[in-house]
C-alpha positions in Angstrom: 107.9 93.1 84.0 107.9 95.4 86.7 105.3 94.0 89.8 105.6 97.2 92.1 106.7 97.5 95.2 104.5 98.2 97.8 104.0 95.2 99.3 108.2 94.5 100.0 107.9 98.5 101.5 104.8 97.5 104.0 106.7 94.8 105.4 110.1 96.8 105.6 107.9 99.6 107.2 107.6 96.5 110.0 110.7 95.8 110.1 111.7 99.3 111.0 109.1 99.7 113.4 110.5 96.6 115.2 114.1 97.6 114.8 113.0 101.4 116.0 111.2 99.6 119.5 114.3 98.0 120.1 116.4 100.6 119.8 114.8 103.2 121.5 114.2 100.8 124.5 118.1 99.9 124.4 119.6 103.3 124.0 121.1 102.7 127.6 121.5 98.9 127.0 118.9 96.5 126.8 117.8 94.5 130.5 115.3 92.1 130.8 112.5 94.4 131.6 112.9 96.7 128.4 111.4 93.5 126.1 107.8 94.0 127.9 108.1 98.0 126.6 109.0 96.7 123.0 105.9 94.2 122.8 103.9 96.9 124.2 105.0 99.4 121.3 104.7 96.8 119.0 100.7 96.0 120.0 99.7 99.4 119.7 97.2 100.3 117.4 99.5 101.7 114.4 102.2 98.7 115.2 99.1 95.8 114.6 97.9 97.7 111.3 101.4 97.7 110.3 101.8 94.2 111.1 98.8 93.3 109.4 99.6 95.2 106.0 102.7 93.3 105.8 101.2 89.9 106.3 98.1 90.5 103.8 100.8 91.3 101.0 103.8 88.6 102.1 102.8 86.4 99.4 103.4 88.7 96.7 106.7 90.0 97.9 109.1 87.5 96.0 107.4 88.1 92.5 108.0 92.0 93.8 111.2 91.5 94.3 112.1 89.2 91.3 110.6 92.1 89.1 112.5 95.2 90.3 113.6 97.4 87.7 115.7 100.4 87.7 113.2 102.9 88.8 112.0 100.2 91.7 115.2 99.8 92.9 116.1 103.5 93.2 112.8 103.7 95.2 113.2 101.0 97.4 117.1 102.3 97.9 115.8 105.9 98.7 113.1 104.2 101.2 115.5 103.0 103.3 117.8 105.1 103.2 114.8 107.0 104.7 114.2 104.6 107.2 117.5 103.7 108.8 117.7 107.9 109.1 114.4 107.6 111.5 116.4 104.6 113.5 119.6 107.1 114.1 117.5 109.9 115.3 
């Protein structure tokens, strides 16, 4: 029985915004200083809604997950592909 998927796509939509802070902050290689710029992109506004859409919905990720079907994981594939495209950019 298929559960959906939004929940496991909130928290990856986290996850991205963490590894796209990081990145962008180390494009010329990451010193000391760059970590205060990464905590202040991840407190803004967007970053702590993000944050909190992924924590109201953690408990249902692993039934998500456990019931992906076909279609699901097709979605969730193209999602990320989406995703890790934003990070190259």
């Amino acid at each position: 029985m298929a559960h959906g998927i939004k929940e496991l796509k909130e928290a990856l939509v986290y996850g991205f915004a963490v590894a796209g802070a990081i990145l962008a902050e180390g494009k010329d290689g990451f010193q000391p200083a760059d970590l205060g710029k990464v905590i202040d992109k991840l407190l803004s506004d967007d970053s702590i809604a993000q944050l909190k859409a992924a924590i109201e919905g953690a408990s249902a990720i692993q039934a998500e997950i456990q019931g992906v079907d076909l279609w699901e994981g097709i979605e969730l594939g193209r999602f990320v592909l989406a995703e890790v495209k934003k990070l190259s950019v």
